[in-house]
C-alpha positions in Angstrom: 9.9 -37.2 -2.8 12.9 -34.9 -2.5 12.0 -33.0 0.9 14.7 -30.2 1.7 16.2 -29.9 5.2 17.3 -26.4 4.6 14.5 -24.8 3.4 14.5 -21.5 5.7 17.6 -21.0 3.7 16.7 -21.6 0.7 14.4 -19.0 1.1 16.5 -16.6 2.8 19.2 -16.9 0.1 16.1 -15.9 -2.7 15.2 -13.2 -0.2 18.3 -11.6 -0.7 18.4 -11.9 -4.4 15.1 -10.7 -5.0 16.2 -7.7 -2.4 19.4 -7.3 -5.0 17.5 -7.1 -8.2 14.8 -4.3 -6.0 17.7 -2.4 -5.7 19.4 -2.7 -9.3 15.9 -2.1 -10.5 16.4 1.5 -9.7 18.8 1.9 -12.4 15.8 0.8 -15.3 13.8 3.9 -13.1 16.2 6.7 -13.9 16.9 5.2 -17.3 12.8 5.4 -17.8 12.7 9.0 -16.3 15.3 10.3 -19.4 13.4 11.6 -22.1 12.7 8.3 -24.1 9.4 7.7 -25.3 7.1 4.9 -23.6 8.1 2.1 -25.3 11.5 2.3 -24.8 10.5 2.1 -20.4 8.2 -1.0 -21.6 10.9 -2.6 -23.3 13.2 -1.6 -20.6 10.7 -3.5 -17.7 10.7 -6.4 -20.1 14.2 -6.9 -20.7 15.3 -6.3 -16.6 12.5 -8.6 -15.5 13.7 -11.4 -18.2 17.2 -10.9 -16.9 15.5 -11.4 -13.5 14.4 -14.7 -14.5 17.6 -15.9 -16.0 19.9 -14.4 -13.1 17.8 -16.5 -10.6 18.1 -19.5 -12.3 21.7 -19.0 -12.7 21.8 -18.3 -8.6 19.5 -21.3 -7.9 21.9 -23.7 -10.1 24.6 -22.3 -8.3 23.7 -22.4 -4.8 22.2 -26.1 -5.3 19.0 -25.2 -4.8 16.8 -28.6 -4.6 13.9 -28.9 -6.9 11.6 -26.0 -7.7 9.4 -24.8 -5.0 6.9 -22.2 -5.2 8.6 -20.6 -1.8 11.6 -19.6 -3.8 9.9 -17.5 -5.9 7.9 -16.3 -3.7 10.7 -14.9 -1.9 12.7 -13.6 -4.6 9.4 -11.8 -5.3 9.0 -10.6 -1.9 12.5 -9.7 -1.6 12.5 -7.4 -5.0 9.1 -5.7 -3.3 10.1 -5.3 0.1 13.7 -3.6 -1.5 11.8 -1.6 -3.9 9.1 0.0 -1.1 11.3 0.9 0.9 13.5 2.8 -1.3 10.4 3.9 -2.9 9.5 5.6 0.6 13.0 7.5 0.5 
């Protein structure tokens, strides 16, 4: 069993991506606040958060993440909240 030594920076690394994509996400808010109909802002969410995905696994392979661990997305999740709250807030 593959056991990282480095996992506070593993999860610091997907911290700040998540933060990233919080704050790129603010882009697909004023493209959904035009005057598109609904669908097009679903279709929008879909397509940023399946970029999400693919951009993270792209930054995982890159940085040599080891194996999946549920702690790395958890803190690319909590790194897209914590960005997107607190520009929320402003």
């Amino acid at each position: 069993m593959y056991v990282s030594a480095n996992q506070a920076y593993v999860f610091i690394a997907a911290l700040f991506f998540g933060g990233a994509f919080g704050s790129l996400y603010f882009i697909n808010i004023l493209i959904k606040w035009s005057r598109l109909p609904a669908v097009v802002g679903v279709v929008f969410d879909v397509l940023f958060f399946a970029l999400f995905t693919v951009f993270y696994v792209l930054y995982s392979f890159s940085l040599k993440f080891p194996s999946y661990r549920i702690y790395m997305t958890f803190g690319a999740v909590l790194g897209f909240l914590l960005t997107y709250n607190s520009f929320a807030s402003i």
